[in-house]
C-alpha positions in Angstrom: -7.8 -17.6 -3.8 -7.2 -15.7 -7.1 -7.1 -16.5 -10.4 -6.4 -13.8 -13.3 -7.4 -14.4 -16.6 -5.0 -14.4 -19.6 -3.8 -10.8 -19.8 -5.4 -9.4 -16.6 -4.2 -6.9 -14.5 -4.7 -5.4 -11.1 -3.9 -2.0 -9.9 -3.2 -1.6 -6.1 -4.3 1.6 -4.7 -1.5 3.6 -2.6 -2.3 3.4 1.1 -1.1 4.8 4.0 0.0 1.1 5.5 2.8 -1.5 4.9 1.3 -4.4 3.5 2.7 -7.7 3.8 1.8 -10.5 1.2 2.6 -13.8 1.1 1.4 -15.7 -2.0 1.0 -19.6 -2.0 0.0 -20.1 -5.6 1.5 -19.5 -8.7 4.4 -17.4 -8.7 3.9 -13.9 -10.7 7.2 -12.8 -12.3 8.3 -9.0 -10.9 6.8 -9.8 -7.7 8.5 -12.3 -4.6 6.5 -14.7 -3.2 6.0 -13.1 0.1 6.6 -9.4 -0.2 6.1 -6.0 1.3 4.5 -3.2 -0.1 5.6 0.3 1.5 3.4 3.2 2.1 2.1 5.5 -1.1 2.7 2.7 -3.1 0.5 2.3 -6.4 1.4 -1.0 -8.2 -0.1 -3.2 -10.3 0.5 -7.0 -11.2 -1.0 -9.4 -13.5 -1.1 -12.5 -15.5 0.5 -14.7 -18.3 -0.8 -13.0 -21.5 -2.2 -16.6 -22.4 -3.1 -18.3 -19.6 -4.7 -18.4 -16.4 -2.9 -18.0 -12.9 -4.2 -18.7 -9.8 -2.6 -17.4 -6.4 -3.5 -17.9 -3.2 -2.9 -14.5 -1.1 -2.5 -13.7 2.6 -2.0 -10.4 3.0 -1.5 -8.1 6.4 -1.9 -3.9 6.3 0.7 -3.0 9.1 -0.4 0.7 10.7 2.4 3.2 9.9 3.5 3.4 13.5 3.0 -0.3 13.7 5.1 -1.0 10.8 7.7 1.3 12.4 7.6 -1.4 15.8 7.8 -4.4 13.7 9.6 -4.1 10.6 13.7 -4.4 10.3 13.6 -1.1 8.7 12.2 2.4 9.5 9.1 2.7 6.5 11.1 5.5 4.9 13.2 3.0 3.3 10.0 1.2 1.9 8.2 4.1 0.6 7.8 3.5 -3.1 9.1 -0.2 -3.2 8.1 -3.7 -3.7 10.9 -5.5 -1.1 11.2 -9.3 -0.4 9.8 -10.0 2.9 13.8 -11.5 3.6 15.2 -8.4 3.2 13.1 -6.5 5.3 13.3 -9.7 8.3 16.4 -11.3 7.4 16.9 -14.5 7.7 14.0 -15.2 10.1 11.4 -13.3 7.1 13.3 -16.1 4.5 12.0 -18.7 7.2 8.7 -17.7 8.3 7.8 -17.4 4.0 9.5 -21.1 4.0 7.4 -22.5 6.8 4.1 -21.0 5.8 4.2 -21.9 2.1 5.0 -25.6 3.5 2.2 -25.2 6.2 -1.5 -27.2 5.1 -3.9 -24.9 5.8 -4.5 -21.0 6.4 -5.0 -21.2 10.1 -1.7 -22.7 10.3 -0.3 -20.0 8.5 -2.1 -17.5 10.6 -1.0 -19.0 14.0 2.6 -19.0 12.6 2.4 -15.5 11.8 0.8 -14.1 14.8 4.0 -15.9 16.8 6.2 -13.8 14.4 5.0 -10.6 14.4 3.9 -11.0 18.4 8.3 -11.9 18.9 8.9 -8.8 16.7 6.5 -6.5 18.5 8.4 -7.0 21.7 12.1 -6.2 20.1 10.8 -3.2 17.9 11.5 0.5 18.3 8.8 2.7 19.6 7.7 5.4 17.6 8.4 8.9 19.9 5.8 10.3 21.4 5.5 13.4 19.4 4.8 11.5 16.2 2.0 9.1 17.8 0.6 12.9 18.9 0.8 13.7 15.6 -1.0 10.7 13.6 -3.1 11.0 16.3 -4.4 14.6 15.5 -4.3 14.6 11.8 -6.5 11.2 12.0 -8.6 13.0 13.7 -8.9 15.4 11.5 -9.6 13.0 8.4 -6.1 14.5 7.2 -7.4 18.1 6.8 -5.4 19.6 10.2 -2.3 21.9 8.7 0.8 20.8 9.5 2.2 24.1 11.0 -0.5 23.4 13.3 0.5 20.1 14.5 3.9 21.3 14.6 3.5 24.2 17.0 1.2 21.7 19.1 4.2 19.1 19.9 6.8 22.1 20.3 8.7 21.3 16.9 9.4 23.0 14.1 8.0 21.9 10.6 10.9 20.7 9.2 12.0 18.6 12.3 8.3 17.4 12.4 8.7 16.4 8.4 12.0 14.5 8.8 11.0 12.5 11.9 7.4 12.1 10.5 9.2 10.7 7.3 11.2 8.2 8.6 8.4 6.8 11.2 5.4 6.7 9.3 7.2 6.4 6.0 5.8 9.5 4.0 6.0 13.1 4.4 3.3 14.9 6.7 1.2 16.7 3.7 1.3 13.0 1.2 0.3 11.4 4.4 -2.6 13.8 5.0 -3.9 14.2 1.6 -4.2 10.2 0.9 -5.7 10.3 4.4 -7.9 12.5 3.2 -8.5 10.8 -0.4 -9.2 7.9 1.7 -11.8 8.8 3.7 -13.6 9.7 1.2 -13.6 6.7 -0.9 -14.8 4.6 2.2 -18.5 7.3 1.7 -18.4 6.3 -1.8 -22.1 4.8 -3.0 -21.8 2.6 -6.1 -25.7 3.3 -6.6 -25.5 7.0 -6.1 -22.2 9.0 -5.7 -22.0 12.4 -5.2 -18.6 13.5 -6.6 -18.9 17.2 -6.2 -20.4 17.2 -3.1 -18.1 14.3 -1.4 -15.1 16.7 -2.9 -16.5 19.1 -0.8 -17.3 18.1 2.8 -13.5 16.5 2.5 -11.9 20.0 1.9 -11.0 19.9 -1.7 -11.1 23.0 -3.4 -13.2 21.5 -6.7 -13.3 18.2 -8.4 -10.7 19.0 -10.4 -8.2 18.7 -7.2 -9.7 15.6 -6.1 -9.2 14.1 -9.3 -5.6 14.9 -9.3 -5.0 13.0 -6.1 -7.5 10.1 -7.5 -4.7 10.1 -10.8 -1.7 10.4 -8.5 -3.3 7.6 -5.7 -5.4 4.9 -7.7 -3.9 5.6 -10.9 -7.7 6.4 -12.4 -10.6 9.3 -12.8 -13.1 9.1 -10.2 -15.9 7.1 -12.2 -12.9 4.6 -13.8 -12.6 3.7 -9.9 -16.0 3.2 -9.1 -16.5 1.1 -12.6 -13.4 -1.2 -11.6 -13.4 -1.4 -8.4 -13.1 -4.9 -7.0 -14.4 -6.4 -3.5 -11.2 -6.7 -2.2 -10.4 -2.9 -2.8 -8.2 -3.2 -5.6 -9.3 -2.2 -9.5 -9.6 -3.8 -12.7 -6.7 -2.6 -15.3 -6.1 -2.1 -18.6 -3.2 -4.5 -19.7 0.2 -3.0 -20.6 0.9 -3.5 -24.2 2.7 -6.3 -25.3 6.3 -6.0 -25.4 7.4 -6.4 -28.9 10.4 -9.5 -29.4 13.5 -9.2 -29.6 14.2 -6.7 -27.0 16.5 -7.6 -24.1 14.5 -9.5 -20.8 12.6 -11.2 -23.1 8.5 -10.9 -23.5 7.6 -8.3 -20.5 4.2 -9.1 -21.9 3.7 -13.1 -20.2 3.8 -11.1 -16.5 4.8 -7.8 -14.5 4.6 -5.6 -12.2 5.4 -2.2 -11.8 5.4 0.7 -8.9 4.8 4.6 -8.6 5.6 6.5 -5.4 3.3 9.0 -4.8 5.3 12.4 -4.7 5.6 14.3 -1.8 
């Protein structure tokens, strides 16, 4: 459960997964009900600007090569959206969202998802060998191997690694590597005690000043605004948009909303 106070928002880190979110509380305006969130996706969401709104989330982060077995869609085509979990399974997405929304308790829900994704897993494509090579090495690596590197190791050229890379994992080689990077960082992060230039370091960042340009471009915030607002499910604590002022077309973006950056390649 979740509620959001009048005017609260939420920022959603990018990450190198798919996540798939099914809410069963109240409904937030900009978002679906049960959605997928593609990879190097920062978004935010939030409230009614005078009341309270509770949801009730699951939510499932899909591996990039995993998301490439089970989705309807290669991740490339997700990168940088928000999409309706029916448009991404059809009608049996529209269904599954149905039946767990109308199920009574969580483990319910769970049990009907496993079933789903477990039906999908066995009708998926597989992800080619020289790309599971690849995420292999650079996770290895933390995201610091170079990308000619893992090229020449799989016997392809950089651009043919790129545009396969792209459309299986669902972002280019470097974004992938650098929020790699970014994020293994972030998981040596002390709240009591953190070491900013020295963390920059022993990731490979040239100064602090680089890592706080991937910390703008990949949580949307300076390095000590994410530690401040960081909240225990791993998302942060927002400033609210400004209130839309009346009389513009759409009516008051102010009561809820939502919106998305894709993280550049």
């Amino acid at each position: 459960m979740e509620t959001l106070s009048p005017g609260e928002v939420v920022t959603v880190p990018a990450s190198l997964s798919v996540s798939l979110n099914l809410n069963f509380g109240e409904r937030l305006a900009g978002l679906p009900a049960a959605y997928a969130a593609g990879p190097g996706l920062l978004y935010r969401y939030g409230g009614r600007a005078t009341a309270s709104v509770q949801l009730a989330w699951i939510g499932l982060r899909l591996t990039p090569l995993g998301a490439y077995q089970l989705l309807g869609m290669p991740p490339s085509d997700l990168a940088g959206h928000v999409v309706d979990v029916a448009d991404v399974f059809g009608t049996g997405g529209r269904v599954l969202a149905e039946r767990c929304r109308a199920a009574r308790s969580h483990r319910e829900r769970f049990a009907l998802l496993d079933a789903f994704l477990l039906r999908r897993s066995t009708e998926g494509l597989r992800p080619s060998a020289e790309i599971v090579r690849t995420w292999q090495l650079l996770s290895r690596s933390a995201g610091r191997a170079r990308i000619v590197e893992l090229a020449a190791d799989v016997g392809w050229s950089g651009d043919h690694l790129g545009r396969v890379f792209r459309r299986q994992v669902g972002l280019p080689p470097k974004t992938a590597a650098r929020l790699m990077r970014l994020m293994n960082l972030l998981a040596c992060v002390d709240a009591d005690w953190t070491r900013w230039p020295e963390l920059a370091a022993e990731h490979g960042y040239s100064d602090q000043s680089h890592l706080n340009r991937d910390m703008r471009e990949f949580t949307g915030m300076s390095p000590s605004q994410y530690l401040s607002r960081l909240r225990p499910c791993g998302c942060l604590d927002a400033a609210p948009t400004p209130p839309a002022r009346s009389g513009r077309p759409g009516g008051d973006a102010s009561d809820s909303f939502k919106t998305a950056q894709a993280a550049r390649s």
